[in-house]
C-alpha positions in Angstrom: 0.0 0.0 0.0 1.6 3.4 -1.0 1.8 6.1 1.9 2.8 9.7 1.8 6.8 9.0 2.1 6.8 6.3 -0.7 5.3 9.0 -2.6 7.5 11.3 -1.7 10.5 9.1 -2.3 9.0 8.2 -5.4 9.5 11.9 -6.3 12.5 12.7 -5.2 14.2 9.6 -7.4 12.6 11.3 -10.1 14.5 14.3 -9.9 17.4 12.5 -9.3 20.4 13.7 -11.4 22.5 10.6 -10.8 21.4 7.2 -9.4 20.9 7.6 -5.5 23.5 5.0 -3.8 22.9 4.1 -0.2 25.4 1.4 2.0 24.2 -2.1 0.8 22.6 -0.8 -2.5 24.4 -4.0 -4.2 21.8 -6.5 -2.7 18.7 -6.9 -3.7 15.7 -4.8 -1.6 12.3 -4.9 -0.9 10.3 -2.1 -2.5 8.5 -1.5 0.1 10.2 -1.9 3.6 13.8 -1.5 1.6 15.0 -4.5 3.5 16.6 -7.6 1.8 13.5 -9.8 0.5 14.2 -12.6 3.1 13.7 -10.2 6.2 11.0 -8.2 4.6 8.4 -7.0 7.2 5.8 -5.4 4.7 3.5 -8.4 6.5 3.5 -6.7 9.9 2.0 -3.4 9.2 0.3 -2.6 12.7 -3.5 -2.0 12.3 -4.2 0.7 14.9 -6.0 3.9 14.8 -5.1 7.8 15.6 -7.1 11.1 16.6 -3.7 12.5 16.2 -2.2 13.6 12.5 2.0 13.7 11.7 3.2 16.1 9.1 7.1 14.8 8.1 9.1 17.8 6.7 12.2 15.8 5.3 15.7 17.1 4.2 16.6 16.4 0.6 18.0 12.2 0.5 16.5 11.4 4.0 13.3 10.0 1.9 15.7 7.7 0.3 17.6 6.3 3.4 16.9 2.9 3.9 17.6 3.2 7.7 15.1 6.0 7.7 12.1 5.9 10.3 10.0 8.2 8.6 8.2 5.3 6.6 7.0 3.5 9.9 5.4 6.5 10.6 3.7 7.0 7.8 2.4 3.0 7.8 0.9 3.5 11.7 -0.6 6.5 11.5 -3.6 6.6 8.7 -3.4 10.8 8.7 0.3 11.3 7.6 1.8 13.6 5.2 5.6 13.9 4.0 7.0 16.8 2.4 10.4 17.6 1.2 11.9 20.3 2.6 13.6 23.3 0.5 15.5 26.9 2.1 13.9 28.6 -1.5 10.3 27.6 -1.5 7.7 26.3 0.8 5.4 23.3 -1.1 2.0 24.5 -1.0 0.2 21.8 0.1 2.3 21.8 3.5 1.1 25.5 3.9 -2.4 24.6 3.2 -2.3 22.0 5.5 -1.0 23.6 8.6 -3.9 26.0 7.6 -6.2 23.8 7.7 -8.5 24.6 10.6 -9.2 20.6 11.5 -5.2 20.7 12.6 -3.7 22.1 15.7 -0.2 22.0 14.6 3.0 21.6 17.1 6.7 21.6 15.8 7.9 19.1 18.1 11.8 20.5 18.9 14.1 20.8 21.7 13.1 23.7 24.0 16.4 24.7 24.9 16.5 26.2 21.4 13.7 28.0 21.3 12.4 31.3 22.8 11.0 30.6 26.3 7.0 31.7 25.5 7.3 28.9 22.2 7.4 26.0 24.5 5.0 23.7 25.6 5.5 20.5 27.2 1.6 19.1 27.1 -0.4 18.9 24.1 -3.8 20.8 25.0 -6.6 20.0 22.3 -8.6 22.7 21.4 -12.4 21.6 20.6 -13.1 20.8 17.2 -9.4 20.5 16.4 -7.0 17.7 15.9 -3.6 17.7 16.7 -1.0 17.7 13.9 2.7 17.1 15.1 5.3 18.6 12.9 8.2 16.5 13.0 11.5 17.8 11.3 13.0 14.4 9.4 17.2 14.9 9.6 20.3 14.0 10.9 20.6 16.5 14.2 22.6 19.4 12.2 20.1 19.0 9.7 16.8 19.7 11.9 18.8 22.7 13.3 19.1 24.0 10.1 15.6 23.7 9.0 14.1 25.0 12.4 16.0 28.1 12.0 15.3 28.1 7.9 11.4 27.7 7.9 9.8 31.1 9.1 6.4 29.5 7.9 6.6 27.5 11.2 7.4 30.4 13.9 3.6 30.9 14.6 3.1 27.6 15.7 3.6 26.3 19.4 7.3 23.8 19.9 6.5 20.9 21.4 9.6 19.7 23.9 10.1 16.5 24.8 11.6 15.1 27.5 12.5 11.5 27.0 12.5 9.0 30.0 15.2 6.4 28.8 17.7 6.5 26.0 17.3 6.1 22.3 16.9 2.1 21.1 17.5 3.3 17.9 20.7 1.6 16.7 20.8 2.0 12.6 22.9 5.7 12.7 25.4 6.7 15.1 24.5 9.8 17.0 26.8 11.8 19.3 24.0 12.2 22.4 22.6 9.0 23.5 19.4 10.8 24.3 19.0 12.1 20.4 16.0 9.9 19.9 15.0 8.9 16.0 11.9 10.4 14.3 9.7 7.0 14.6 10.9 7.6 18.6 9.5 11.2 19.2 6.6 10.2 16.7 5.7 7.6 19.3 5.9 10.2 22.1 4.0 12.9 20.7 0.9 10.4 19.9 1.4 9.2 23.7 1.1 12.8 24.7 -2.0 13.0 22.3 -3.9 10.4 23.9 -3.0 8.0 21.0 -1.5 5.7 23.4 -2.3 2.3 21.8 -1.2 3.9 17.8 2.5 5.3 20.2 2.9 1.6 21.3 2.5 0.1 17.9 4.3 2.6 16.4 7.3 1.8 19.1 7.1 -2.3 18.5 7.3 -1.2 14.9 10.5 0.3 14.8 12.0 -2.6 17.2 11.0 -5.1 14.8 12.5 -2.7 11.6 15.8 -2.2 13.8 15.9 -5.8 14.8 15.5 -7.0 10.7 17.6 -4.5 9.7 20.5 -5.5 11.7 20.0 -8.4 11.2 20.3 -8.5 7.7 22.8 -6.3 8.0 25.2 -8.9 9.9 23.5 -12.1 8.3 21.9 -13.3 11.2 19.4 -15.6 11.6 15.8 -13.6 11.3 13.7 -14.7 14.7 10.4 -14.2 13.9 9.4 -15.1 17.6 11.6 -12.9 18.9 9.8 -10.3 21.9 10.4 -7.4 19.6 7.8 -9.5 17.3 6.0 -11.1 20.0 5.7 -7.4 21.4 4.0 -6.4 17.8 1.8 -9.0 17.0 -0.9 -7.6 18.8 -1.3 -4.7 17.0 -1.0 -6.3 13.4 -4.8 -8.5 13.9 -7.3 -6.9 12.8 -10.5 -6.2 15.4 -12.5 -8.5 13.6 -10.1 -11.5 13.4 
C-alpha cells in the first residue's frame, strides 16, 4: 500500500540527477520496507487507529535512506503527510495543511532552542481541532538548520520532549545517547496525544525494523518469535479477526 513517504521518495528519485546509492545498494531490496526480501516485514503493518495527525518535513536524501524511520510513521498512523523540505520555496500543500483549521499543529523541537514563550510540554486540544505534530525528518545538524530556515513554522507552538530512557534506535550513530530517532518522538508525541495504543504500535514497529535491519545487515538468523515481534503482534490482527 503506498503512503505519503513512498510518494515522496518516489518523487525525489525522479529528480534525481544521478542514481541515489545508499550502504548495501548492491543487494537486492524490498520495494516497500527497503530490506533484503528474506527479512521483509511489509506483512507486519500494525492496524491501529489515531485522533492525532504527523506532518514529516524531510531534508533532501532522508526519503531515500533505507535506515530511515519516517516510513514506519507514515504506515501506523492513517493521517500522515511527507514533504520535502527546500530553504527557497515552501510546497504549497504543507502551507495549506498547517492552515487547515481541523489541525492544531506543534513543531515538536528541543526547548532549549527556542524562545522561552514557544514552549510547551503538554499537548492541549482545542475543541473541534486535531492535533497535527510537525516532525523535522534529519540527521541533528540537519533539523537545526531547517528550524531556523522555515519562518512559515514560527507561529506555531514547539512541542519539547523530555524522554525518559535513552534512544533504542541503533541503525545511525549519534553523538548524544538521548537524540531519539523520528519513529521515537513520533511515538511520544501520539502518547502525549492520547493516541497511546497507535504510540505503542508505532514503538514495537521500529523494534521489529531495527531488529530485521541489523539483522540483515550482519547475516543473522531472522527470529520471527523474537519479543520485539511477539511485542508487535498484537497490533497487526485486525478487530475483527
Amino acid at each position: 500500500m503506498s503512503h505519503a513517504v513512498a510518494r515522496l521518495r518516489d518523487e525525489r528519485l525522479a529528480r534525481c540527477v544521478k542514481p541515489f546509492v545508499a550502504r548495501g545498494s548492491r543487494s537486492p531490496r524490498c520495494p516497500g520496507c527497503r530490506l533484503r526480501p528474506n527479512y521483509c516485514m511489509c506483512g507486519l503493518r500494525p492496524q491501529v487507529e489515531a485522533n492525532a495527525g504527523m506532518c514529516l518535513v524531510m531534508f533532501d536524501t532522508e526519503p531515500l535512506k533505507p535506515s530511515n524511520t519516517g516510513w514506519l510513521i507514515a504506515e501506523t498512523v492513517p493521517d500522515t503527510w511527507a514533504f520535502g523540505w527546500s530553504r527557497i520555496e515552501v510546497d504549497p500543500a504543507l502551507l495549506a495543511l498547517l492552515d487547515d483549521p481541523q489541525w492544531q499543529p506543534y513543531v515538536v523541537f528541543p526547548g532549549e532552542f527556542v524562545q522561552p514563550e514557544r514552549v510547551v510540554t503538554e499537548v492541549l486540544p482545542e475543541a473541534g481541532r486535531r492535533p497535527l505534530f510537525i516532525l523535522l525528518d534529519a540527521t541533528w545538524n540537519e533539523a537545526r538548520k531547517m528550524f531556523r530556515k522555515s519562518p512559515y513554522l514560527d507561529r506555531f507552538p514547539v512541542l519539547s520532549i523530555t524522554p525518559d530512557a535513552l534512544s533504542r534506535y541503533r541503525l545511525r550513530r549519534s553523538k548524544f545517547d538521548e537524540h531519539l530517532c523520528t519513529a521515537e518522538v513520533a511515538a511520544l508525541c501520539l502518547g502525549l496525544a492520547g493516541d497511546r495504543r497507535a504510540g505503542d504500535a508505532l514503538d514495537a514497529y521500529l523494534d521489529v525494523f531495527s531488529e530485521r535491519y541489523l539483522g540483515s545487515k550482519c547475516q543473522q538468523p531472522l527470529d520471527q518469535q523474537s519479543p520485539a515481534h511477539q511485542a508487535l503482534m498484537p497490533f497487526t490482527r485486525r478487530s475483527d479477526s
